[in-house]
C-alpha positions in Angstrom: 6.3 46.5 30.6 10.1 47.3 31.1 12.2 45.7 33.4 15.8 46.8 34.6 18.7 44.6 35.6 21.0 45.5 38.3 23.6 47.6 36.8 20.9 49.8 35.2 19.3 50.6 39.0 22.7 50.8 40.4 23.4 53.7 37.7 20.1 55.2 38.2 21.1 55.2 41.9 24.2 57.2 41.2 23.0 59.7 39.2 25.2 58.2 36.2 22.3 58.6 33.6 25.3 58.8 30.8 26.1 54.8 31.2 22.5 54.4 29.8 22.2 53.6 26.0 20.0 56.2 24.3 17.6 53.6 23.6 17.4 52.2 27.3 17.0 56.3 28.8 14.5 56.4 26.1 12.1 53.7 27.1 12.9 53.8 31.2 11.4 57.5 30.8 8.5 56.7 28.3 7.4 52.9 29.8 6.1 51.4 33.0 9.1 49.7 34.5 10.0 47.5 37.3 12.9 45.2 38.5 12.9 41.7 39.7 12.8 40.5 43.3 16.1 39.1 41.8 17.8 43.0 41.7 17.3 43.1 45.1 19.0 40.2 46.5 22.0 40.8 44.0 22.4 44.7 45.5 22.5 42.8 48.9 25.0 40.8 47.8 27.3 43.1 46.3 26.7 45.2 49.1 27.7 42.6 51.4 30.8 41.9 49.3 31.9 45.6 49.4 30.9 46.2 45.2 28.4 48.7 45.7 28.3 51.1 48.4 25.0 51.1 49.4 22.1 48.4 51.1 19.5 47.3 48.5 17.1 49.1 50.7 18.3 52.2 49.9 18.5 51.7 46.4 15.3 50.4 45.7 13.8 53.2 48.0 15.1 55.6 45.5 14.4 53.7 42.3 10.6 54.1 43.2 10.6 57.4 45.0 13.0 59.3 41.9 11.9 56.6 39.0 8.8 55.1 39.8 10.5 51.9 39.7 8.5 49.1 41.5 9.0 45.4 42.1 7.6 43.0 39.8 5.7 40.4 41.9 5.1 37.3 39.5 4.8 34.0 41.0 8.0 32.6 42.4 7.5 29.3 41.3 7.0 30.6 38.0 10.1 32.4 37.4 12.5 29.5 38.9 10.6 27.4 36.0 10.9 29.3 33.7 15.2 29.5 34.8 15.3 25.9 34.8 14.9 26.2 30.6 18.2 28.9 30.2 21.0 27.1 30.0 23.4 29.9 28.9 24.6 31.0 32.3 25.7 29.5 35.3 25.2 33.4 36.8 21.8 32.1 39.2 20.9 36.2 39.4 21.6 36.5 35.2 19.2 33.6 35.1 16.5 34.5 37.1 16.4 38.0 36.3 15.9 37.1 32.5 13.7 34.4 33.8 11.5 37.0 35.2 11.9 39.8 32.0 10.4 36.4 29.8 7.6 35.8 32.0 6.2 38.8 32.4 6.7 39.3 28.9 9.0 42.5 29.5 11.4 43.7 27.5 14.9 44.0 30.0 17.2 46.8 30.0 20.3 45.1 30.2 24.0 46.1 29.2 25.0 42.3 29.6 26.1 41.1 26.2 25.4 37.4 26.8 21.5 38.1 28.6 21.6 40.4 25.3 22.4 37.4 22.9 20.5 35.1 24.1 17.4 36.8 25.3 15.3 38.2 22.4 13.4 40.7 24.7 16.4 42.1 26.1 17.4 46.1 24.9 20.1 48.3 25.6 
């Protein structure tokens, strides 16, 4: 399984394909992927903040209807334990989006340097 963080959907979104690594278009296209419930509270927010033009609604709507990009659903409770053991970020989304890759056992499409360095199933 493949998940993506929120920069990835956001470029997906936008048709801006060419911000992608050659290794993260290659396994988006070849491997199941989702995104964390995480993703879409952080589009919200940066909605809401005026950093991204559109709802995470909308986004999301396209990231399954264009990408087959779904939700992960893993238990909650499992993912805010799992965050309580990364100490390497103070970013609560960075943390529980990683939190979620590890538990699901998923390798996360990331262009984050630090999720990168100090998550060891983390590509771009």
């Amino acid at each position: 399984m493949v998940q993506i963080d929120t920069c990835v959907a956001i470029w997906l979104y936008e048709g801006k394909k060419e911000k992608l690594s050659p290794p993260a278009i290659e396994i988006i296209e070849n491997q199941p992927c989702q995104f964390s419930p995480m993703v879409r509270l952080e589009l919200q927010y940066m909605f809401e903040i005026g950093r991204n033009d559109s709802d995470a609604a909308t986004v999301l709507d396209i990231m399954l209807s264009q990408f087959g990009i779904d939700e992960a659903h893993t238990d909650f409770s499992l993912v805010v334990q799992a965050a309580t053991t990364i100490n390497w970020t103070r970013d609560p989304f960075d943390r529980l989006i990683a939190a979620q890759s590890i538990c699901d056992n998923a390798v996360l499409v990331t262009k984050d340097r630090t999720i990168r360095q100090h998550c060891p199933n983390a590509l771009w």
